[in-house]
N, CA, C and O of each residue as an XYZ file, in Angstrom:
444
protein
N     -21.802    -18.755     15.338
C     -20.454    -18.991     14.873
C     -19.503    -18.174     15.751
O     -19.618    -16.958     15.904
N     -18.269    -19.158     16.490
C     -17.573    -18.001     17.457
C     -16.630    -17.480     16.180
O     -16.660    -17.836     15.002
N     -15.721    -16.433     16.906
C     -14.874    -15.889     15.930
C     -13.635    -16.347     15.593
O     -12.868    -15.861     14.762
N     -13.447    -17.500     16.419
C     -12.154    -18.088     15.812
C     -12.658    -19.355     14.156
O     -11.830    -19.992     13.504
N     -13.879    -19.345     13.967
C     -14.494    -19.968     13.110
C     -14.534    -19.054     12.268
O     -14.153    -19.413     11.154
N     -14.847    -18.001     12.358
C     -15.629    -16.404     11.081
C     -14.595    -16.636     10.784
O     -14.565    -17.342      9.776
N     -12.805    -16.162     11.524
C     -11.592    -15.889     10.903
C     -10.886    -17.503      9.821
O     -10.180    -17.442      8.814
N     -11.297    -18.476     10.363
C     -10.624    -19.433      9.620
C     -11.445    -19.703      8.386
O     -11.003    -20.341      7.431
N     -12.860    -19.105      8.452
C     -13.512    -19.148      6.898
C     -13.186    -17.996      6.237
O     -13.456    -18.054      5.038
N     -12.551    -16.666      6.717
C     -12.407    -15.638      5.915
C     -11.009    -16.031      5.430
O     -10.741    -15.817      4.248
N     -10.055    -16.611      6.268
C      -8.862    -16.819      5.473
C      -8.860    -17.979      4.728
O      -7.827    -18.215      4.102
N     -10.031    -18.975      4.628
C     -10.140    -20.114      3.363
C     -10.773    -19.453      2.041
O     -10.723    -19.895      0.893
N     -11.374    -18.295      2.502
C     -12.088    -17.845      1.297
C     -11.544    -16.561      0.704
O     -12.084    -15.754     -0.052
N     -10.214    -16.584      1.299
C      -9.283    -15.373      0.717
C      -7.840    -16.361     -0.365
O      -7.229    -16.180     -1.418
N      -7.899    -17.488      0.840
C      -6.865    -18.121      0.142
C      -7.537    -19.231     -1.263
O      -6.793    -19.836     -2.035
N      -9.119    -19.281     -1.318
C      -9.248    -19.563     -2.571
C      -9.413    -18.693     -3.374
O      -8.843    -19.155     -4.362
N      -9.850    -17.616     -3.683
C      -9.526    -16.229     -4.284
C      -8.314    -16.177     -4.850
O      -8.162    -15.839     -6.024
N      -7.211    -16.555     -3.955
C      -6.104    -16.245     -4.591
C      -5.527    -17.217     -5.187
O      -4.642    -16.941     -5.997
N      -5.868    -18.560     -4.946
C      -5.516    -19.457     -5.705
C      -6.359    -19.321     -7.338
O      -5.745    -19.613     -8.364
N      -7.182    -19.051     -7.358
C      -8.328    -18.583     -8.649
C      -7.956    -17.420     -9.182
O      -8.595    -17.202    -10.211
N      -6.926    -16.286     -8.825
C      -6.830    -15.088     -9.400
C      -7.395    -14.441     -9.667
O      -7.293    -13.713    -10.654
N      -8.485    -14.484     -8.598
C      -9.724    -13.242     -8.486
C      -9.241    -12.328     -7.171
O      -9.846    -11.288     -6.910
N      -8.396    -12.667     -6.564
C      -8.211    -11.566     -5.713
C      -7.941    -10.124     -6.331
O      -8.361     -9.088     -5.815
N      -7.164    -10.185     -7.540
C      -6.785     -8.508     -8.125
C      -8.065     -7.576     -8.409
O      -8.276     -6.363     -8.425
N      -8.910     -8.897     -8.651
C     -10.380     -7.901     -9.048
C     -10.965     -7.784     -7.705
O     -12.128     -7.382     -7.712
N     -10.539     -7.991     -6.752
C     -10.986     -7.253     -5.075
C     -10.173     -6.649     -4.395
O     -10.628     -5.961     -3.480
N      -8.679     -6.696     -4.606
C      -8.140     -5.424     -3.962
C      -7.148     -5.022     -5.478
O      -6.658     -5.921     -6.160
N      -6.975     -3.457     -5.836
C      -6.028     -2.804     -6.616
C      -4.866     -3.757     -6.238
O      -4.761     -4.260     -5.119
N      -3.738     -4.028     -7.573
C      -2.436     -4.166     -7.047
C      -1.832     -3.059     -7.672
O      -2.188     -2.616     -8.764
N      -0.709     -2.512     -6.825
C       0.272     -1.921     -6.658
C       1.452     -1.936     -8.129
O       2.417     -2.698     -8.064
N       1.299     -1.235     -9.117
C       2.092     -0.916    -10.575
C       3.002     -0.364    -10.821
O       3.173      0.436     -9.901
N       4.071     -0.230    -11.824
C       4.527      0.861    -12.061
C       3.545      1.869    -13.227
O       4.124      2.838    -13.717
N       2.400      1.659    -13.542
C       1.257      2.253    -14.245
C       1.049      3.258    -13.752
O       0.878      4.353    -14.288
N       1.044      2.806    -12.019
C       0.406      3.772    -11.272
C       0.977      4.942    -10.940
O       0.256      5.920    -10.743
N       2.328      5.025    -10.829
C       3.281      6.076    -10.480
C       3.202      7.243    -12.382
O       3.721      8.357    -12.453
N       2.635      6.727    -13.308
C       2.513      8.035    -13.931
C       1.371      8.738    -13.981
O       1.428      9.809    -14.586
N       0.384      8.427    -13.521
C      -0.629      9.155    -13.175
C      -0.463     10.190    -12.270
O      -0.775      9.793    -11.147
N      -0.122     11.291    -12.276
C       0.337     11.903    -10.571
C      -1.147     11.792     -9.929
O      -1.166     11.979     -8.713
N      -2.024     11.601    -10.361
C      -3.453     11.938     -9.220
C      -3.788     10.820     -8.752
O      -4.779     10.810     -8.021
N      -3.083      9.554     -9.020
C      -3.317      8.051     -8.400
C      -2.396      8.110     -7.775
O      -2.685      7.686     -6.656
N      -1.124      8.478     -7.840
C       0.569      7.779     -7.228
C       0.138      8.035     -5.652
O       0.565      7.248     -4.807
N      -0.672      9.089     -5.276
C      -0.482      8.850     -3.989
C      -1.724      7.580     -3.367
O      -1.629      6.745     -2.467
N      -2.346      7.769     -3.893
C      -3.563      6.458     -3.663
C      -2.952      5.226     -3.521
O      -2.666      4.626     -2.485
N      -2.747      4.848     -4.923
C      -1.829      3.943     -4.867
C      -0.781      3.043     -4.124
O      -0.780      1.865     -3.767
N       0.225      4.210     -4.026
C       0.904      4.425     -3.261
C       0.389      3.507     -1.241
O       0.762      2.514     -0.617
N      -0.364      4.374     -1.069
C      -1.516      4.308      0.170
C      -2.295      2.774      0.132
O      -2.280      1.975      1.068
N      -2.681      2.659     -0.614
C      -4.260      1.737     -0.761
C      -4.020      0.652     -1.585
O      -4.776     -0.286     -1.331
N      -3.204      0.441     -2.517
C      -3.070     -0.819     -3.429
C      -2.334     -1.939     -2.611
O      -1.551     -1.514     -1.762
N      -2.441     -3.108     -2.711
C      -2.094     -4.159     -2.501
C      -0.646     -3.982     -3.000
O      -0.466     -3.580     -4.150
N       0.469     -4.282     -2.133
C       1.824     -5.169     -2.939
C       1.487     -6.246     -3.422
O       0.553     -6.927     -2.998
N       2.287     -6.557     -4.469
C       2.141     -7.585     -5.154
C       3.512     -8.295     -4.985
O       4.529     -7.613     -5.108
N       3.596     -9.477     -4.740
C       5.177    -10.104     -4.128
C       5.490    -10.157     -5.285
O       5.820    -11.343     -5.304
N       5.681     -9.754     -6.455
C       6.792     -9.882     -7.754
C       6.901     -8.547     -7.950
O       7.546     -8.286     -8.965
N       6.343     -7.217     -7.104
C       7.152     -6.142     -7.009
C       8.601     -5.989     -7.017
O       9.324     -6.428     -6.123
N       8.950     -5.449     -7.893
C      10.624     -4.660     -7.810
C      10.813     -3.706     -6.693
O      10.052     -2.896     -6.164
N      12.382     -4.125     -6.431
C      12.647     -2.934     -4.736
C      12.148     -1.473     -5.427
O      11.550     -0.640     -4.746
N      12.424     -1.279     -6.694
C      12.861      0.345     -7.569
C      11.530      0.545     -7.464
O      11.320      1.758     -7.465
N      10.212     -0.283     -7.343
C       8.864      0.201     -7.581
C       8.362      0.597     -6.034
O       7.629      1.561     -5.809
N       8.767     -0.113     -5.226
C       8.392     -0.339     -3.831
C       8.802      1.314     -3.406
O       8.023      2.210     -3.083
N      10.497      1.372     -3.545
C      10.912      2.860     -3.403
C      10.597      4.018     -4.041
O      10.794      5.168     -3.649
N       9.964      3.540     -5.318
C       9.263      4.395     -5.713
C       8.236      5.305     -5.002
O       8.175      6.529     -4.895
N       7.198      3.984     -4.408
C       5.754      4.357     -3.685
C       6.505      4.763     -2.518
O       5.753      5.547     -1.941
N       7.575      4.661     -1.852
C       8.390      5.431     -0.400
C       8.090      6.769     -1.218
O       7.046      7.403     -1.375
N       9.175      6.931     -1.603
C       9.269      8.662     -2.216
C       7.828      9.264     -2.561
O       7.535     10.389     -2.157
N       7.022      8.574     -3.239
C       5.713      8.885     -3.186
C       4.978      9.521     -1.867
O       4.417     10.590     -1.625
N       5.272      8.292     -1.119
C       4.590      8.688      0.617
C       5.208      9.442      1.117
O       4.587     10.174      1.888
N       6.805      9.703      0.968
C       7.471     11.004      1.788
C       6.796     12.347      1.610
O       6.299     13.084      2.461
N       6.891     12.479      0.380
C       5.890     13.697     -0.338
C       5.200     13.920      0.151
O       5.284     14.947      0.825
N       3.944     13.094      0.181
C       2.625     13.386      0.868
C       2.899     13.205      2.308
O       1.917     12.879      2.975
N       3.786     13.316      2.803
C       3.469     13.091      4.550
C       4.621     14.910      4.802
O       4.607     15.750      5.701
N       5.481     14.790      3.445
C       5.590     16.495      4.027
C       4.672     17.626      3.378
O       4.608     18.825      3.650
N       4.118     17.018      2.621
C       2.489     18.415      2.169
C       1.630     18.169      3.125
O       1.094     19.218      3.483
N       1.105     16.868      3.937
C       0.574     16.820      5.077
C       1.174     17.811      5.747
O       0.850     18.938      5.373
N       1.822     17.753      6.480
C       2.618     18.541      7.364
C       2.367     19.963      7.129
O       1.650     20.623      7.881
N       3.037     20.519      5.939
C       3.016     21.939      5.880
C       1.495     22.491      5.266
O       1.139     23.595      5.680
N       0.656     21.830      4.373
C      -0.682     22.309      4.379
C      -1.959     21.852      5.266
O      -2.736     22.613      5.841
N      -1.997     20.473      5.247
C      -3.019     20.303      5.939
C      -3.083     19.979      7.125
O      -4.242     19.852      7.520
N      -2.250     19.777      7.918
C      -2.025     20.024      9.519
C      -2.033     20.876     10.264
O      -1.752     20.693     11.448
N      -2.372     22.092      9.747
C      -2.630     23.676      9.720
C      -4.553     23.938     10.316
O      -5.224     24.150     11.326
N      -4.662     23.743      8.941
C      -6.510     23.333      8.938
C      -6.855     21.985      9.120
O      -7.978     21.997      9.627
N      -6.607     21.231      9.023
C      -7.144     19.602      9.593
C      -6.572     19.050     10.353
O      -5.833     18.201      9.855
N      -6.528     19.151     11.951
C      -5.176     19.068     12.564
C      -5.885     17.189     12.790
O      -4.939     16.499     13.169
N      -6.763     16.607     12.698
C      -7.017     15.722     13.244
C      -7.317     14.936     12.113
O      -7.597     13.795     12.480
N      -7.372     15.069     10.934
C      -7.527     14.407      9.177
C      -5.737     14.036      9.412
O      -5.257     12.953      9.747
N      -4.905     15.503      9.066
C      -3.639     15.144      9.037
C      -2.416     14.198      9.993
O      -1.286     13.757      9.785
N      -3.495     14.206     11.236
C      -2.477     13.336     12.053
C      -2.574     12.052     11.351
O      -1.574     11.599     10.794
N      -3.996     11.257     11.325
C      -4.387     10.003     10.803
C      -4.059      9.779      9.404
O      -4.192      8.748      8.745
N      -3.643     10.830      9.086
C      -3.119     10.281      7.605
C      -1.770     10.013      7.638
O      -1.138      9.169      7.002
N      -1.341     10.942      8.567
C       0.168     10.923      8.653
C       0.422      9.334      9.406
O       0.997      8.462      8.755
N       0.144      9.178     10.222
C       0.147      7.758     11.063
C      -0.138      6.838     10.075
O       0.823      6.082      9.932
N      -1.338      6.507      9.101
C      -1.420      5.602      8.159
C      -0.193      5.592      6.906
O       0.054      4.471      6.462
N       0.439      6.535      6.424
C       1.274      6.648      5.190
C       2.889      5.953      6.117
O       3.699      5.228      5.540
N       3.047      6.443      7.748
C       3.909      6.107      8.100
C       3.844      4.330      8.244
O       4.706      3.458      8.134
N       2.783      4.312      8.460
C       2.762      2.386      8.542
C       3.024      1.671      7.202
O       3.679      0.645      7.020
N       2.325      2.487      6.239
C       2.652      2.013      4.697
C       4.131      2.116      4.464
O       4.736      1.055      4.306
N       4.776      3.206      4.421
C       6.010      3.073      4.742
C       7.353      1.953      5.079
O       8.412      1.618      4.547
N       6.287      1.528      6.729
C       6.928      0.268      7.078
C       6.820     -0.684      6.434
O       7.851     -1.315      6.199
N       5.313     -1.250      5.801
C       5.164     -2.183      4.959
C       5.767     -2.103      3.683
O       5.568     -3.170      3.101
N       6.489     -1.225      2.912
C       6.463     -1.257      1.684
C       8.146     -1.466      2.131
O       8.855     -2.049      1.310
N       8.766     -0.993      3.418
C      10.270     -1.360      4.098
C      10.549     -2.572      3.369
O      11.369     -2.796      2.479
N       9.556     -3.425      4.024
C       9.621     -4.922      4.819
C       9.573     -5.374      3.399
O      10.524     -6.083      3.070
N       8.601     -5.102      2.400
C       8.592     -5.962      1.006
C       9.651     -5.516      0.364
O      10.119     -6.465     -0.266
N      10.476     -4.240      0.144
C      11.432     -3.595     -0.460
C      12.981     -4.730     -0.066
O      13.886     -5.093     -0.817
N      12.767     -4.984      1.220
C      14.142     -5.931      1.807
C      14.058     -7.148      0.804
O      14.999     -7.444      0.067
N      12.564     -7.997      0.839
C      12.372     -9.139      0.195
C      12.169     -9.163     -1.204
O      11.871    -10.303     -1.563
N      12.215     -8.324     -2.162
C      11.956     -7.703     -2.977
C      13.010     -8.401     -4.332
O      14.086     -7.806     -4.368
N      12.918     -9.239     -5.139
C      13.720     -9.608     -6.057
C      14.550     -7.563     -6.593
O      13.925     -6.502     -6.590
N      15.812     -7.759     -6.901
C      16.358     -6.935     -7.161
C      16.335     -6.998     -8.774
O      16.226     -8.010     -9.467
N      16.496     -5.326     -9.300
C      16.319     -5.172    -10.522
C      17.611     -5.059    -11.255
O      18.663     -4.713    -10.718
N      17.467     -5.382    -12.556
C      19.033     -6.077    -13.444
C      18.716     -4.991    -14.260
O      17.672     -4.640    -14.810
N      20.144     -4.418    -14.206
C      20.220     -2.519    -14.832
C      21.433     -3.214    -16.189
O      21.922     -2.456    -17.026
C-alpha cells in the first residue's frame, strides 16, 4: 500500500468516526469542565481536541491557561530541564496559535 493510499483510508476512517460520534471516545474534547480542575486545565488546555461549538471565552480561557504554563516553564523548569522546557515551550506556543485561529471563528458569547 503506497502512502498516498494509507492517508486517504486514515482520513475515511476518521471521517466515519466522526460522522458516528465515536470520535470523542478517541480524542478528549476540550470543556469548560476542564478549566475547574486546576490539575487538568493545563492538559487540557495542551492535549484536548477543540471542539468547533467552542465559545471564544473558553478558547481564551485555555490561552490564559497556556500563558501560565509557558511562564512557570520559563522561570522553573528551564533552569533544570533546559531541553524538556524548550519542547514544551514550542508545543504550548503552537497550541496557542491553534486555539488563535478557532478563537477568530469561534461563535461569540451572549452576556
Amino acid at each position: 500500500m503506497d502512502q498516498s493510499t494509507s492517508r486517504s483510508r486514515i482520513a475515511q476512517t476518521i471521517t466515519l468516526l466522526t460522522r458516528l460520534g465515536i470520535d470523542e471516545f478517541i480524542d478528549p474534547v476540550l470543556s469548560e469542565n476542564d478549566f475547574a480542575d486546576p490539575d487538568l486545565e493545563i492538559d487540557a488546555s495542551m492535549d484536548h481536541r477543540i471542539p468547533g461549538s467552542a465559545s471564544a471565552e473558553m478558547l481564551r480561557q485555555a490561552q490564559r491557561c497556556l500563558f501560565r504554563y509557558i511562564g512557570w516553564l520559563e522561570k522553573k523548569a528551564l533552569p533544570g530541564h533546559p531541553s524538556f522546557a524548550k519542547d514544551e515551550i514550542n508545543r504550548a506556543v503552537r497550541r496557542l496559535a491553534e486555539l488563535e485561529v478557532a478563537a477568530r471563528v469561534a461563535r461569540p458569547t451572549l452576556q
